[in-house]
N, C-alpha and C positions, 0 to 999 in steps of 0.2 A: 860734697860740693856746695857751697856756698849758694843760695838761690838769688841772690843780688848780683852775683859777679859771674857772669856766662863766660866762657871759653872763648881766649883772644880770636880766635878764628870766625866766632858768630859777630856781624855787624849788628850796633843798635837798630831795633824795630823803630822806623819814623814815627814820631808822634799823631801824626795826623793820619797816617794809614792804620796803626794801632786803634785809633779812637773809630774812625770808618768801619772797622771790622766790628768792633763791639758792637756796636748803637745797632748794629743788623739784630745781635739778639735780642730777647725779650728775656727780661728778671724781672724774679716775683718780689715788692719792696715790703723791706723790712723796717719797722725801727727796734735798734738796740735801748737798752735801757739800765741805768745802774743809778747806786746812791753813791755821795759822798760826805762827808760832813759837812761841805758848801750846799747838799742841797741835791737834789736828782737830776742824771745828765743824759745824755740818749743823740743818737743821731740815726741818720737816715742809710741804711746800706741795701745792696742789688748784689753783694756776694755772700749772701749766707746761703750755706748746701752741706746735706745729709754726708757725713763723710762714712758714717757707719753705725751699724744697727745694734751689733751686740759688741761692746757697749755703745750704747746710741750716743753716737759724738758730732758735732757742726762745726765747721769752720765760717770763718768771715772775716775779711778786708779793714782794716784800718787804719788811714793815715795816720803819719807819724805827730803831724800837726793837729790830733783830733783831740778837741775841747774835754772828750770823754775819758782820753786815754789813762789819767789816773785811776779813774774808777776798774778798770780794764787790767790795770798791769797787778792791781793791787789781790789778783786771783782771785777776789768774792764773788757772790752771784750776780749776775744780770740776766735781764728777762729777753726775748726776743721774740717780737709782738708781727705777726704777719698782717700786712694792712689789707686790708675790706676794700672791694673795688671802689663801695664811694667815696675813701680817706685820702685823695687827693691831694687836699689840703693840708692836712694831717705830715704825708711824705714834703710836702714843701715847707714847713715848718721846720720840721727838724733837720733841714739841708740848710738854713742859713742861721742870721744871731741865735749863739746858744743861750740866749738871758732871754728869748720869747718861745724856748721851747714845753716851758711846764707852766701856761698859765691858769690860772685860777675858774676855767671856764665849761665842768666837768667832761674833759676829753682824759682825763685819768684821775687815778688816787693811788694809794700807797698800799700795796700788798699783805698780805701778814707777814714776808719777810722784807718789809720795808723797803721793797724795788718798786718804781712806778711801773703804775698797769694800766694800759691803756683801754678803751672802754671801745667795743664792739668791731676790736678787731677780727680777721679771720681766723684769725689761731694765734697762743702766744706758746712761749718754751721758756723754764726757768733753765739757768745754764749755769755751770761752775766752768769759769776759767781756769786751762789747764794747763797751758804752755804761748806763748807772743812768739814765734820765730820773724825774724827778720829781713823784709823780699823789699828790696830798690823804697820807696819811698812810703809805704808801707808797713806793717806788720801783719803776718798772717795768727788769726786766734783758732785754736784750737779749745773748744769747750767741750763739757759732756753734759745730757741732756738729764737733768735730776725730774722734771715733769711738766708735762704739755695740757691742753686742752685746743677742741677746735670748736667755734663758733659758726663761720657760714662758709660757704662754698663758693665764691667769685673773688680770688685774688686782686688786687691791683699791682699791673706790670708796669716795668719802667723798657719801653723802646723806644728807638731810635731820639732820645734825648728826652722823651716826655715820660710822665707816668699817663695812663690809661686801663679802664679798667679789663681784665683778662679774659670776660667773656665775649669784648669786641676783635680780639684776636683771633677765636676760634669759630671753625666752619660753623653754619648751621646746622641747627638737626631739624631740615626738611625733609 
């Protein structure tokens, strides 16, 4: 079944009740990261998730209009950098111009496999692109996890339209 094209009988989900629904959740934000021979490209995503352990594979969301997508279809590695509750700024950077997302201001450098690496994120993942399937105005990626590290313990989440950092989400421990 085609996952673009639902069954004549399902009506489109409204847009604005779609978007309602989401923003209720809270996603931990990521930035993607790859090279190209223009140079390192990377954007900001809320759907990267563990799809399986043995072998450890991730999925994640990307528009069909995404600045990165060559780097992406082209099956090499990219990194996938989980951001640190204070990166904030960091996640709004790489949501808009992609010519201001890699500047010269040590918030990364270049790996030993030549992927940009962002600097004190909470965990990043090196990933080999494995398959692009194709959902409505997106592509869904399937990658496998070649190796990970984890830095610090406080996510930054992206809810109800903002990013925030993920220990303001959770109860206290009083």
């Amino acid at each position: 079944m085609c996952i673009a094209c639902p069954p004549a009988s399902v009506r489109p989900f409204e847009r604005a009740v779609a978007r309602s629904v989401f923003r209720r959740a809270a996603y931990p934000t990521w930035i993607i990261t790859g090279s190209t021979d223009d140079g390192p490209v990377g954007f900001t995503a809320t759907s990267v998730v563990s799809v399986s352990m043995e072998p450890p594979l991730v999925s994640f969301n990307l528009s069909r209009t995404s600045s990165s997508i060559g780097a992406i279809r082209r099956g090499d590695r990219i990194a996938a950098h989980l951001l640190d509750a204070a990166q904030t700024d960091l996640a709004g950077r790489f949501s808009r111009d992609p010519s201001a997302r890699f500047p010269d201001d040590g918030s990364w450098r270049p790996d030993s496999n030549g992927l940009p690496a962002l600097t004190d994120t909470c965990a990043r993942l090196v990933l080999v692109v494995r398959e692009l399937v194709e959902a409505g105005d997106s592509y869904v990626v399937l990658a496998a996890v070649e190796k990970g590290s984890v830095n610090s313990a406080v996510p930054l989440l992206h809810h109800r339209g903002a990013f925030t950092p993920g220990d303001r989400l959770l109860p206290s421990a009083s």
